[in-house]
Steps between C-alpha positions, in 0.01 A plus 500: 500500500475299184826662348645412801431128462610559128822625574541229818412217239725649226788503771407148628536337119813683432696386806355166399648561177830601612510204763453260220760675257747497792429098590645446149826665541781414730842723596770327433715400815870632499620141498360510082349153564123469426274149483222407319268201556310338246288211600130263415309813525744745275348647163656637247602907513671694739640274792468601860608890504764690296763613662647906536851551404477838472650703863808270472846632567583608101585396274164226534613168402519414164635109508293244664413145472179354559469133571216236543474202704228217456390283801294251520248386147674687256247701299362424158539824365693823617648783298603839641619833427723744705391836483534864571316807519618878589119597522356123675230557199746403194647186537756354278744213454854505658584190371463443124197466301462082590328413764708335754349115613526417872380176527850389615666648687760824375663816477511767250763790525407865419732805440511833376121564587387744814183534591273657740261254553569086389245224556459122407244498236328079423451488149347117523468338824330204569603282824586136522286440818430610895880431543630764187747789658697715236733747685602801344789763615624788410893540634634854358870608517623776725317862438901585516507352145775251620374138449648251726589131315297222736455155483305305185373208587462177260812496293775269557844575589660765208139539350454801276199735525337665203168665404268272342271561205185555773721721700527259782869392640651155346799336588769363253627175635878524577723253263666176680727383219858476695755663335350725190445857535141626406369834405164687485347518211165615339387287201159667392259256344190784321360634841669268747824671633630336793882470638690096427791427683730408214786276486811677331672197413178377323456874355873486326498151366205624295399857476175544435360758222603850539219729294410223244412147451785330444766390832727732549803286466850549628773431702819605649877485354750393734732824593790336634680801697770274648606338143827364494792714382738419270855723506678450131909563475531769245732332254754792509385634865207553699192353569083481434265353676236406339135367661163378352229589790200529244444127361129490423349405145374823450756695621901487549806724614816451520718759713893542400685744708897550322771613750771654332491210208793465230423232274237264416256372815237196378151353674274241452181570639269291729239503310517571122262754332254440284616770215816687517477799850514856431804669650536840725671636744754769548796245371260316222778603256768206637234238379692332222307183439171391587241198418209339706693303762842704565659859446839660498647808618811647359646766691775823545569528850084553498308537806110482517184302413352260268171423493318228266130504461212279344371158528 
């Protein structure tokens, strides 16, 4: 009789046991939405129950985003980790090794990291008042794998979203300057790293440093692909038109095409060169005179190009 009410007592405590292990778990619905309340009576540790991922249509989601909402006092201190288990004895962090702060309200975005088991664990928590409600849920993707794109709420029209340094969702403000075309840009500053919207008309009137300390200046020389033409008479017969589409002070070209030129064929150019051009070209032969500011072809019945280069 008394190993009877052993074993009956033994039986009682662990059902007890596994009642209480099983109040602090919680399957996961098929919807992949999950809420946790913190409130005036919260401590810190585990809040509410974990939830089960594991039975899930595979493979088990591995994006979700867990977001926080304050109501009423906000609290004076709260800090949390998300974190998963595959064993609900080993926990560890899903989210980085800061803790995340939730007394505002926020959102932190979480890839690449299945788990079995995932729960909401306080790392500091102290309420505001009687009125102090921080909301926690968990929102996964589809156990298809496929994430559907939804609404994020907060930014303003064109607003940019980018992981923050705590892992939590920001918002780059969308430019309003009429009329310039901007660009996104990282400019890290030692650990910060976060995206600028930059102005590319501001950008090329002064480039900043490029790998060193010192502004990375330049500019752009004026290609002008529609130059004027100028057809010379061939002073026996034939013709040569000659063009100057490269005009910059770093750089200049003059083109001189010869159909079927007898005789001497002169041109002033636009703009004069700086030193004396080099010459090439399949007819760079004809060239009979050249200086800084003009050149002359002298030809026999020649056909083909002239082409003067420098600055």
């Amino acid at each position: 009789m008394k190993n009877k009410l052993i074993r009956g007592g033994l039986v009682l405590a662990l059902a007890l046991i596994g009642a209480g292990l099983a109040a602090a778990q919680s399957n996961l619905s098929s919807s992949l939405v999950y809420t946790w309340t913190a409130n005036s009576a919260t401590t810190t540790g585990q809040l509410g129950n974990y939830i089960i991922l594991n039975g899930l249509v595979a493979p088990r989601p591995a994006i979700y985003t867990i977001d926080f909402t304050v109501s009423g006092t906000a609290p004076s201190a709260c800090t949390f980790h998300a974190q998963g288990s595959s064993d609900d004895s080993n926990w560890y962090n899903v989210d980085g090794g800061s803790a995340i702060s939730c007394t505002a309200s926020g959102a932190e975005f979480i890839s690449a990291a299945p788990v079995i088991y995932l729960r909401i664990n306080l790392i500091t928590y102290t309420a505001g008042d009687s009125t102090t409600v921080v909301t926690f849920h968990y929102v996964g993707a589809p156990s298809n794998g496929n994430a559907t794109a939804g609404n994020l709420a907060g930014g303003a029209l064109g607003s940019v979203p980018y992981q923050t340094a705590l892992n939590l969702t920001g918002l780059l403000a969308s430019p309003t300057t009429n009329g310039h075309t901007f660009f996104l840009s990282w400019k890290p500053l030692g650990s910060a790293i976060a995206p600028v919207a930059t102005d590319g008309a501001t950008y090329l009137a002064s480039p900043p440093a490029i790998g060193g300390t010192a502004p990375a200046a330049g500019g752009f020389t004026k290609v002008n692909v529609s130059s004027a033409q100028s057809v010379v008479n061939c002073s026996t017969s034939g013709t040569v038109t000659y063009s100057q589409p490269e005009q910059g002070s770093s750089f200049k070209e003059v083109i001189a095409y010869a159909a079927a030129c007898t005789g001497t064929a002169a041109y002033t150019f636009p703009t004069a060169f700086t030193v004396t051009p080099d010459v090439e070209g399949g007819s760079a032969a004809i060239e009979s005179a050249l200086s800084t500011s003009a050149v002359t072809l002298t030809g026999v019945a020649t056909t083909g190009w002239v082409i003067l280069k420098g600055y």
